[in-house]
PASEBA-1860 file (N, C-alpha, C; in nm, 3 decimals):
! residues 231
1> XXXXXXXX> 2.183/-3.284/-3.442/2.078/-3.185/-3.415/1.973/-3.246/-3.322 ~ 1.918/-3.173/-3.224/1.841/-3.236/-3.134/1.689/-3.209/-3.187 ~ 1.642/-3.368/-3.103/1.516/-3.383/-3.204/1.400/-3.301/-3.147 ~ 1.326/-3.258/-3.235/1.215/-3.243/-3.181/1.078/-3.300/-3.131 ~ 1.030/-3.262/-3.050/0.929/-3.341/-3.013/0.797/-3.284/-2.919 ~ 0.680/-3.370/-2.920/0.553/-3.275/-2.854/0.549/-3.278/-2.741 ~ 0.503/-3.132/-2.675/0.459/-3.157/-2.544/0.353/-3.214/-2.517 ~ 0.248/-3.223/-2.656/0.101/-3.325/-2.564/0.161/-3.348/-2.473
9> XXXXXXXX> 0.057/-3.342/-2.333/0.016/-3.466/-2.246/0.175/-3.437/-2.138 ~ 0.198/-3.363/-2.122/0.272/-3.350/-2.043/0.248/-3.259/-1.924 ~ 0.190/-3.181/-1.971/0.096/-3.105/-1.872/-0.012/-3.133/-1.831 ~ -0.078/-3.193/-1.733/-0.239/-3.267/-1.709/-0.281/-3.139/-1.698 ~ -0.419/-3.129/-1.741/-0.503/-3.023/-1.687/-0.449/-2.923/-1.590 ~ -0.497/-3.030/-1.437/-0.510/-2.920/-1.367/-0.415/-2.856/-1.287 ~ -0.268/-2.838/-1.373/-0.185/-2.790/-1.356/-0.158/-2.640/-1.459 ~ -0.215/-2.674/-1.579/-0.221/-2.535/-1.649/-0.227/-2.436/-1.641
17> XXXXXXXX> -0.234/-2.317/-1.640/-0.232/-2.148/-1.601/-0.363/-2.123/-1.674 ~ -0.444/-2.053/-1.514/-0.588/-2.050/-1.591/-0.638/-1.878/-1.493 ~ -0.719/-1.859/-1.611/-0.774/-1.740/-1.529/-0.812/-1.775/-1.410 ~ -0.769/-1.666/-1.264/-0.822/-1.721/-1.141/-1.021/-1.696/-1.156 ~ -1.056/-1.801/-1.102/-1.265/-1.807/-1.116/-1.286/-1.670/-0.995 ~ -1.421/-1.655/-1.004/-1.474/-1.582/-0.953/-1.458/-1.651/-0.778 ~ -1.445/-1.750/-0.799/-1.472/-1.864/-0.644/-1.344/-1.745/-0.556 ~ -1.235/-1.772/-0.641/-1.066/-1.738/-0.610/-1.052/-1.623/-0.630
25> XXXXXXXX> -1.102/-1.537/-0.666/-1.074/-1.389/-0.648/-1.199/-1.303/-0.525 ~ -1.277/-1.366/-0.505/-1.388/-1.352/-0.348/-1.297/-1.402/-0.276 ~ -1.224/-1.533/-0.257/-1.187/-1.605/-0.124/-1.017/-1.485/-0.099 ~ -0.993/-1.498/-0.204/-0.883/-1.396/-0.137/-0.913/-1.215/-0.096 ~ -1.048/-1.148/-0.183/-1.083/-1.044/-0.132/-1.124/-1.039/0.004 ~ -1.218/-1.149/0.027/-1.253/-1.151/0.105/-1.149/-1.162/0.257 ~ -1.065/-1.303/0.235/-0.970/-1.311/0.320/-0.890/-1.183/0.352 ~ -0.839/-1.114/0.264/-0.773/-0.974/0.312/-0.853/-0.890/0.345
33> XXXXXXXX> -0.979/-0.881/0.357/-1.087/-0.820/0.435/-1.064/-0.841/0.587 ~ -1.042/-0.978/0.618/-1.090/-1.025/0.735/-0.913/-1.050/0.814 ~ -0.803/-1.042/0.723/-0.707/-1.005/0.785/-0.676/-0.829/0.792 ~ -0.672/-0.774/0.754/-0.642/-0.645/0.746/-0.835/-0.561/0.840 ~ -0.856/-0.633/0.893/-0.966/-0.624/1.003/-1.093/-0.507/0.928 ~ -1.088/-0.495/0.845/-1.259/-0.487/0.789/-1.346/-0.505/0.781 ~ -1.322/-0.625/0.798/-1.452/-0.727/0.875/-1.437/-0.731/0.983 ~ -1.514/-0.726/1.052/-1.429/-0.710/1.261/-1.459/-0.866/1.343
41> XXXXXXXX> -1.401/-0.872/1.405/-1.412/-1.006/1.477/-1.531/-0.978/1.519 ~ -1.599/-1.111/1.543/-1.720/-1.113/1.634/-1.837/-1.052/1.544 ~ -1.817/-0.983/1.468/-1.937/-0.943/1.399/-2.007/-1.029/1.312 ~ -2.136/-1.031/1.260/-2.207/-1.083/1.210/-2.201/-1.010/1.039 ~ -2.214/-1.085/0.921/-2.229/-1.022/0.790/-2.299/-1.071/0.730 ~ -2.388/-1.000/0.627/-2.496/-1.100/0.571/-2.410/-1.149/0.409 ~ -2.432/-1.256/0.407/-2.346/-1.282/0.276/-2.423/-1.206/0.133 ~ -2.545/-1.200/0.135/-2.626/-1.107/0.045/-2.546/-0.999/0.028
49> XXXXXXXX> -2.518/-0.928/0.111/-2.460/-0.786/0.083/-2.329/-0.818/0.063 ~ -2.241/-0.910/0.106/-2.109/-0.959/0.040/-2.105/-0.964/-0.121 ~ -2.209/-0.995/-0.130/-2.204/-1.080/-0.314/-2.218/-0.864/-0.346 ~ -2.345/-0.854/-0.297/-2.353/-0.703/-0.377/-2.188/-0.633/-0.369 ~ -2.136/-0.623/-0.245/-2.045/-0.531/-0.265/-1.908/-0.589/-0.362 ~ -1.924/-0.724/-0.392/-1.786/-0.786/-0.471/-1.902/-0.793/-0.623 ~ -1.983/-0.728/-0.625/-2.061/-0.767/-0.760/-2.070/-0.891/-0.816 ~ -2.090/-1.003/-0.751/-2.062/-1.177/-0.838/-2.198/-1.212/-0.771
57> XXXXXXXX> -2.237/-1.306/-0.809/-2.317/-1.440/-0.782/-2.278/-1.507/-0.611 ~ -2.390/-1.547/-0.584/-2.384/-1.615/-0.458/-2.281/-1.721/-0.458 ~ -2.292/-1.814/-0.529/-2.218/-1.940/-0.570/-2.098/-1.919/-0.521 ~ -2.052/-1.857/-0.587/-1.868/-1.861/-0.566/-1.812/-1.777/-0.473 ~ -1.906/-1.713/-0.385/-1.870/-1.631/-0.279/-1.900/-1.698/-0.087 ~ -2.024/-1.789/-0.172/-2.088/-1.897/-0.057/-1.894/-1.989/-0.061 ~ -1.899/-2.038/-0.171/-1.800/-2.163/-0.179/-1.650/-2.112/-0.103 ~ -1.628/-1.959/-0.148/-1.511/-1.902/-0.117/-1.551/-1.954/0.047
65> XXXXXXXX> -1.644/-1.840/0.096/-1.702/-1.836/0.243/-1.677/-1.999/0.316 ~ -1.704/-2.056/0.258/-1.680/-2.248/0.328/-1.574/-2.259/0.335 ~ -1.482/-2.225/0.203/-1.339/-2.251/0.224/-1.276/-2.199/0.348 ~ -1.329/-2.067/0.359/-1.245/-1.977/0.451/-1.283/-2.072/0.616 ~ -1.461/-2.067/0.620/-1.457/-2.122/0.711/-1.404/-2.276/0.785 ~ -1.300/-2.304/0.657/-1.239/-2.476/0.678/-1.104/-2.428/0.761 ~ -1.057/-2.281/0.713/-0.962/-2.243/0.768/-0.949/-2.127/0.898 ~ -1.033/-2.175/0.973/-1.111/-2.109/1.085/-1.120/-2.010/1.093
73> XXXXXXXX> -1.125/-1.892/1.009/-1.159/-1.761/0.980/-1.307/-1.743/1.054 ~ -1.406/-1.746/0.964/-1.515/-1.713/1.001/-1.624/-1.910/1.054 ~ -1.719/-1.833/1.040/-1.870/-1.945/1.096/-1.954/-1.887/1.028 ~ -2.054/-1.998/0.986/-2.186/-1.962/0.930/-2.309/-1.953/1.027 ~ -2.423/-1.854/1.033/-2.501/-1.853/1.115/-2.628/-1.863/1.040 ~ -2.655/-2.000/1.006/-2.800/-2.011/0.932/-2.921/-1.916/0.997 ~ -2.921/-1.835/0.896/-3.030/-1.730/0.894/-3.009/-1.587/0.904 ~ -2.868/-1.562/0.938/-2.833/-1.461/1.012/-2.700/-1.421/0.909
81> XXXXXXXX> -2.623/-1.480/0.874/-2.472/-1.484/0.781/-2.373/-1.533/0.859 ~ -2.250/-1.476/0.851/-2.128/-1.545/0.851/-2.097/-1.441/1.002 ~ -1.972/-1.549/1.079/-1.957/-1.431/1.188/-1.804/-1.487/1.149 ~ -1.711/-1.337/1.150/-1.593/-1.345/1.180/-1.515/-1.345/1.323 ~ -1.404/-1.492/1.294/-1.409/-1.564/1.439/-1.316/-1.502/1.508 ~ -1.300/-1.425/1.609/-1.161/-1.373/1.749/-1.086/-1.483/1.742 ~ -0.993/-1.406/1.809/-0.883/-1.522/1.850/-0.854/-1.507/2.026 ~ -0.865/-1.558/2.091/-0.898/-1.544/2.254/-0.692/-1.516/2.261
89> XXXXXXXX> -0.695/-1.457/2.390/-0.550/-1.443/2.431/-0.440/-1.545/2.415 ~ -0.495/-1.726/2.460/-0.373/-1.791/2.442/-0.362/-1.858/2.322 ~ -0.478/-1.779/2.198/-0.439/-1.821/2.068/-0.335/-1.713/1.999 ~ -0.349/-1.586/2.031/-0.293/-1.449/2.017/-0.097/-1.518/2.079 ~ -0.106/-1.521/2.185/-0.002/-1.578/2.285/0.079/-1.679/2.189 ~ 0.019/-1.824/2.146/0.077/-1.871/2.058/0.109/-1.809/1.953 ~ 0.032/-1.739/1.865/0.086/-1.743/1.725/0.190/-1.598/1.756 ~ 0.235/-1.515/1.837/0.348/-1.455/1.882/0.479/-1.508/1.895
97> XXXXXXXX> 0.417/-1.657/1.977/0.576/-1.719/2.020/0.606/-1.797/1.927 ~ 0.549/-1.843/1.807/0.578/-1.949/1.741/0.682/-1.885/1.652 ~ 0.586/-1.718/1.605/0.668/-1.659/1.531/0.817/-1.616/1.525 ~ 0.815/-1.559/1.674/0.963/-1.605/1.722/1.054/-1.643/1.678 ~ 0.999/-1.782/1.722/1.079/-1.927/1.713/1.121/-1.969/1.565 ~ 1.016/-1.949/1.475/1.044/-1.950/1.349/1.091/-1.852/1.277 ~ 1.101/-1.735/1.271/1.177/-1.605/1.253/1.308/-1.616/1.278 ~ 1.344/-1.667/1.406/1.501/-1.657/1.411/1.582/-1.815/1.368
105> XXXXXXXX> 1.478/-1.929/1.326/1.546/-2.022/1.272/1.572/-2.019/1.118 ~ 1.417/-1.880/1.069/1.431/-1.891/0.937/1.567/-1.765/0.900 ~ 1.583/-1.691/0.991/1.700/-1.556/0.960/1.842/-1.645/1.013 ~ 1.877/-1.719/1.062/1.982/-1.824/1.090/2.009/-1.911/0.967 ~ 1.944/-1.960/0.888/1.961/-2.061/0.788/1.972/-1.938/0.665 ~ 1.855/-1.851/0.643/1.948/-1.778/0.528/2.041/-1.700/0.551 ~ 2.098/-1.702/0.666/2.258/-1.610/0.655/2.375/-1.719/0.648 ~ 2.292/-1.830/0.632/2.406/-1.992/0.585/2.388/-1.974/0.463
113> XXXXXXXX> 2.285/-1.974/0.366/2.185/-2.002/0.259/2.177/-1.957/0.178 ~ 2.160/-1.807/0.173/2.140/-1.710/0.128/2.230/-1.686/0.002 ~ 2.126/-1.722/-0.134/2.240/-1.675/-0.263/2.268/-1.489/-0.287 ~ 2.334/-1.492/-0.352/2.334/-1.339/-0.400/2.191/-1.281/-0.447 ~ 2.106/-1.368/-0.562/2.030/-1.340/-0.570/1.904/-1.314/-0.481 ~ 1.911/-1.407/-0.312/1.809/-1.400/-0.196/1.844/-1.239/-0.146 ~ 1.981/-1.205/-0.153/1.993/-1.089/-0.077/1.977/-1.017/-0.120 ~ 1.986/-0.950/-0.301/1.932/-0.860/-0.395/1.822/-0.866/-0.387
121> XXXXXXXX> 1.667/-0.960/-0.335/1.572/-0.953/-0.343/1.546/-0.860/-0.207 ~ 1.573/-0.935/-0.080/1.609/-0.876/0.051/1.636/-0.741/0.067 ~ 1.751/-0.709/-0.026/1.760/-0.571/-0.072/1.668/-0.481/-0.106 ~ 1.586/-0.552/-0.205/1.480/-0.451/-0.253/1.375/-0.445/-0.168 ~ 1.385/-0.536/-0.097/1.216/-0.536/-0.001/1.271/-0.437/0.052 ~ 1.364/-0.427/0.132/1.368/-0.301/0.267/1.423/-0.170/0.174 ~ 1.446/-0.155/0.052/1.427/-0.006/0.015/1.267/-0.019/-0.014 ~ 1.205/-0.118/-0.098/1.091/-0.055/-0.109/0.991/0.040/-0.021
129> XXXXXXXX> 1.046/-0.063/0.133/0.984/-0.009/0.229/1.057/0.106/0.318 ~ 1.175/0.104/0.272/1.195/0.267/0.294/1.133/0.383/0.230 ~ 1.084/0.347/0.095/1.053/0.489/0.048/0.924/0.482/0.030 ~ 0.858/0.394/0.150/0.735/0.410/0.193/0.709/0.438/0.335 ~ 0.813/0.510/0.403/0.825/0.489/0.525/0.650/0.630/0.608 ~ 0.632/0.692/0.534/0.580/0.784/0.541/0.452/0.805/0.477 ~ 0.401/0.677/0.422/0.282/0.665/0.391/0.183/0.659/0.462 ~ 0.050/0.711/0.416/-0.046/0.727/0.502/-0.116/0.606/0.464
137> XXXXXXXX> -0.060/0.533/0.381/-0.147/0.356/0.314/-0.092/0.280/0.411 ~ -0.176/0.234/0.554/-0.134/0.157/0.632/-0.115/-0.033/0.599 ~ -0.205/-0.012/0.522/-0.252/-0.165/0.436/-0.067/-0.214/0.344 ~ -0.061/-0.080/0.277/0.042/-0.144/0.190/0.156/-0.089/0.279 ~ 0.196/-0.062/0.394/0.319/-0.012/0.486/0.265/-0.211/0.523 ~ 0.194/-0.256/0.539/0.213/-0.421/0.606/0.233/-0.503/0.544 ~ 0.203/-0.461/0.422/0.204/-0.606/0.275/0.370/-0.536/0.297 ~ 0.452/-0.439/0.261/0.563/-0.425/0.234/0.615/-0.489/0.374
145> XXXXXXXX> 0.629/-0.482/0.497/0.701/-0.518/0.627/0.693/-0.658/0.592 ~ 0.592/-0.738/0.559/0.569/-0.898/0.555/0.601/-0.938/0.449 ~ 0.637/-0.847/0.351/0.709/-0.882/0.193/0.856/-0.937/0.220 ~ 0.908/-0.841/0.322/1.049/-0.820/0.371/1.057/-0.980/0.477 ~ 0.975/-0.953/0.544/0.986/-1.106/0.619/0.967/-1.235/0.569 ~ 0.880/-1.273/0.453/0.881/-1.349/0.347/0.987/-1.353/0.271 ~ 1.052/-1.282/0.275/1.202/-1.319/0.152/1.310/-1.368/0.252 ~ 1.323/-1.338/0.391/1.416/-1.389/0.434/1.348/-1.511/0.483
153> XXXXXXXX> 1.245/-1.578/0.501/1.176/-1.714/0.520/1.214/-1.784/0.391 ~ 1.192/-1.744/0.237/1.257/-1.763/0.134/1.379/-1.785/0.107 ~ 1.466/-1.705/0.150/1.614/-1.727/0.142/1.643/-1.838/0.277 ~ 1.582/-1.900/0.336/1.619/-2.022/0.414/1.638/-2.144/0.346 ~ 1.557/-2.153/0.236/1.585/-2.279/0.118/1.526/-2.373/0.192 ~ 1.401/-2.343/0.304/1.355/-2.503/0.398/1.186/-2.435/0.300 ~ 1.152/-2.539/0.239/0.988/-2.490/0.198/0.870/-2.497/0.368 ~ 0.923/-2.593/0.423/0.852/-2.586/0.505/0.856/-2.488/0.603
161> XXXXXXXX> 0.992/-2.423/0.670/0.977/-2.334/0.751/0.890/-2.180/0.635 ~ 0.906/-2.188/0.535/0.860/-2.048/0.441/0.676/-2.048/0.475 ~ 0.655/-2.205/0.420/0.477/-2.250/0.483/0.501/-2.209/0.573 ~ 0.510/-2.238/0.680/0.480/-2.222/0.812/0.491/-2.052/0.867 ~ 0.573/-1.987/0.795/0.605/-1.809/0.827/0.458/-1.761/0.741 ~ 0.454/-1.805/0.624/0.364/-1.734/0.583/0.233/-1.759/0.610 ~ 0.162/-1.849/0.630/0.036/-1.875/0.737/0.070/-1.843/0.882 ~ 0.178/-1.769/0.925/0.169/-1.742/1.079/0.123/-1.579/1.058
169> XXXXXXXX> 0.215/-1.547/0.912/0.191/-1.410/0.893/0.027/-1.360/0.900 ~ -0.042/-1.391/0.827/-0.142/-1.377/0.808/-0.190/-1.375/0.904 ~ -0.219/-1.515/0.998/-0.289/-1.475/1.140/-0.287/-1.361/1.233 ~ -0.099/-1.326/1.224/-0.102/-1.211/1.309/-0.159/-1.083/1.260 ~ -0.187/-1.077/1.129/-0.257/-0.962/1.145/-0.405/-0.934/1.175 ~ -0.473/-1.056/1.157/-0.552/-1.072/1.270/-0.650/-1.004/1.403 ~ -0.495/-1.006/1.433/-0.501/-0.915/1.574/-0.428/-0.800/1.636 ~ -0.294/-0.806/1.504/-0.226/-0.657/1.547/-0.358/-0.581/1.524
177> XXXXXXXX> -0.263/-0.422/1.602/-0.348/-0.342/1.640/-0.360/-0.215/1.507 ~ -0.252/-0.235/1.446/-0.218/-0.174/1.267/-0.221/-0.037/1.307 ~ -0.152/-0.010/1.434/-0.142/0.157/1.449/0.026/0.173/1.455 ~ 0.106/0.084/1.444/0.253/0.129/1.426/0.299/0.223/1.370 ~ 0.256/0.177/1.194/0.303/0.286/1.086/0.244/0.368/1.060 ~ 0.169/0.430/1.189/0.074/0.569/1.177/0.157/0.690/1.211 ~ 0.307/0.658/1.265/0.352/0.787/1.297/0.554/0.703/1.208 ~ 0.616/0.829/1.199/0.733/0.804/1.150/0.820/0.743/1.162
185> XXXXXXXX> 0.766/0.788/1.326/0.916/0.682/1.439/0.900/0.562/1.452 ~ 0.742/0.538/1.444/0.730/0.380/1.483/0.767/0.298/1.363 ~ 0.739/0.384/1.229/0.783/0.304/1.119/0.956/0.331/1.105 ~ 1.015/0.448/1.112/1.137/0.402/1.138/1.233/0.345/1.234 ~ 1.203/0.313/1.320/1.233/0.221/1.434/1.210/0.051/1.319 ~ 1.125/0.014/1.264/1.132/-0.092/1.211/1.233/-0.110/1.127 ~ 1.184/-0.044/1.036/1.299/-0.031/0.936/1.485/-0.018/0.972 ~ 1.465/0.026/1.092/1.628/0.022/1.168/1.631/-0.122/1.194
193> XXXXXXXX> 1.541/-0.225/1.248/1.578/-0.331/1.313/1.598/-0.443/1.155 ~ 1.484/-0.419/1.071/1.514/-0.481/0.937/1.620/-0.463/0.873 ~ 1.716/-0.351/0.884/1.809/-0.312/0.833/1.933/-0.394/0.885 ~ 1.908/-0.432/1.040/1.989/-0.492/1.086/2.017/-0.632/1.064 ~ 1.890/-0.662/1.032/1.879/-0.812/1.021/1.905/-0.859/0.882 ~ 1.911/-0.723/0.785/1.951/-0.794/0.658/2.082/-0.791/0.659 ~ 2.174/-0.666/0.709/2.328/-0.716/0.714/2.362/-0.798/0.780 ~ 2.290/-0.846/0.888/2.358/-0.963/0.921/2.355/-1.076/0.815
201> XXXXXXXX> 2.238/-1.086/0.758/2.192/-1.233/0.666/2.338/-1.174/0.564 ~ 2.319/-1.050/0.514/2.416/-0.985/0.371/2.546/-1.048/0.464 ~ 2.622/-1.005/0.550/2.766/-1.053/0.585/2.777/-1.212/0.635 ~ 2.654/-1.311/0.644/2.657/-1.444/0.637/2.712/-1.461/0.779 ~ 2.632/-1.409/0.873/2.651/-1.443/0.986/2.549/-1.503/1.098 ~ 2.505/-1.567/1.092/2.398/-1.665/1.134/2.368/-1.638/1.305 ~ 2.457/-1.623/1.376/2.386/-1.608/1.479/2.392/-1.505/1.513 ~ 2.451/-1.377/1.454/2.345/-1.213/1.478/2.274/-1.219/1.368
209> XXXXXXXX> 2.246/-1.296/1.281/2.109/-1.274/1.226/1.990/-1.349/1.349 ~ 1.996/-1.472/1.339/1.908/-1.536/1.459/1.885/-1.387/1.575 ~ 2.014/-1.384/1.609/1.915/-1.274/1.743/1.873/-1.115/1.687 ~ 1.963/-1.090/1.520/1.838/-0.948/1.522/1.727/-1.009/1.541 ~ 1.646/-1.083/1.439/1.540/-1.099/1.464/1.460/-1.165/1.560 ~ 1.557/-1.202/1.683/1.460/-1.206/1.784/1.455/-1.043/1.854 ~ 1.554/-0.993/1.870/1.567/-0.856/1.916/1.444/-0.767/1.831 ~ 1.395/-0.755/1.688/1.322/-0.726/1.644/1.166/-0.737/1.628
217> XXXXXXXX> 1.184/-0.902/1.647/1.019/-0.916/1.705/0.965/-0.868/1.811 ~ 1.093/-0.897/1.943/1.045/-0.893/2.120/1.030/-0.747/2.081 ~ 1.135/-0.646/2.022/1.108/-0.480/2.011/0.923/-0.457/1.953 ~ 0.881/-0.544/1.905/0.788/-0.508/1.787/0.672/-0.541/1.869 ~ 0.658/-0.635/1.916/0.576/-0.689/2.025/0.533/-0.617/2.113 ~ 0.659/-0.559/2.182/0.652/-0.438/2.297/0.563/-0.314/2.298 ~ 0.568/-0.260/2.144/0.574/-0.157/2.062/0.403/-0.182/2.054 ~ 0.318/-0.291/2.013/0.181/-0.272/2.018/0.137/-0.378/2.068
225> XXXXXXX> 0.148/-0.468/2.108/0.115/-0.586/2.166/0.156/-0.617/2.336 ~ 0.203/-0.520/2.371/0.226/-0.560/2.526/0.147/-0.638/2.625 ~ 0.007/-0.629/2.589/-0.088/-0.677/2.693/-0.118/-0.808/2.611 ~ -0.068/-0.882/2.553/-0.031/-1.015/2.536/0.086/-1.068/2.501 ~ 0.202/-1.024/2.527/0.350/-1.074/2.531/0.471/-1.062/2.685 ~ 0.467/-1.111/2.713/0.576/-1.080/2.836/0.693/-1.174/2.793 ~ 0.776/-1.114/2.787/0.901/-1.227/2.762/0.992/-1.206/2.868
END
């Protein structure tokens, strides 16, 4: 019979499962503020009225605010508040081409990679976002498109290319222009090219997966970003 025995001390602290603080639920409100463009570039905000509208204490909304600004989001303007920072054209320019580049290395490795279970997940992202194709919630038509692109960065089995997709994600929204999934076609036109790119990953074929998704980005690019992409 196998013995029993304690977990004391096997778990240190600050690895435990803890309610997220007030610090961590501002830094991410806030952050999806300032990606999903609510906060507008270039503008000035007073952090006073930040705390009022998230109802918390200065403290943990200042601390969030530093964090963010470590991750070049915004700047502090002693006296004035926080300004949320643009991204000039050949920062826009990069984080386009990188995506690319990493998109079709991460859709190449999971159509090597890819367990049954990566593609049942894969699966569900692009129905979810089919039977949202027609929503007037532009916010959650992008969390679902980047849900779908996150699982096939996931099904690559590289942690680092998944880091690297999902902090590119974020930036680009940034600066998309978030008028795609305002009409049907533009959202089903996506959903055709995602569709493509998951049978390729589903039939384990690596290099028409690699080029749907370059065929899908350069299409996507075209589609609202033209006046910073030429390929």
């Amino acid at each position: 019979m196998a013995e029993t025995k304690s977990a004391e001390g096997i778990f240190p602290d600050h690895v435990r499962v803890k309610t997220p603080t007030y610090k961590e639920q501002a830094y991410k409100l806030i952050k999806e503020a300032i990606l999903y463009q609510k906060l507008t570039p270039d503008a000035i905000y007073s952090q006073e009225e930040i705390c009022q509208q998230l109802g918390i204490s200065r403290t943990p909304v200042r601390e969030a605010l530093l964090e963010l600004q470590k991750e070049g989001y915004l700047l502090f303007y002693r006296g004035k508040g926080i300004q949320i920072v643009s991204l000039d054209r050949k920062a826009i320019h990069d984080i386009l081409e990188i995506r690319i580049y990493q998109e079709m290395a991460a859709a190449e490795l999971a159509a090597k990679r890819a367990t049954e279970e990566d593609v049942a997940w894969i699966a569900e992202c692009l129905e979810t976002q089919r039977k949202h194709l027609n929503s007037q919630d532009i916010d959650l038509c992008y969390r679902l498109d980047h849900k779908f692109h996150r699982a096939i960065a996931k099904a690559s089995h590289n942690d680092l290319i998944y880091q690297s997709i999902d902090e590119v994600l974020d930036h680009y929204l940034r600066f998309e222009v978030l008028t795609i999934y305002n009409s049907y076609g533009g959202a089903n036109a996506i959903w055709t090219e995602h569709s493509a790119l998951y049978e390729a990953i589903k039939a384990h074929e690596p290099q028409k997966a690699r080029t749907a998704a370059e065929e899908h980005l350069q299409d996507a690019y075209r589609r609202t970003l033209g006046k910073y992409w030429h390929d």
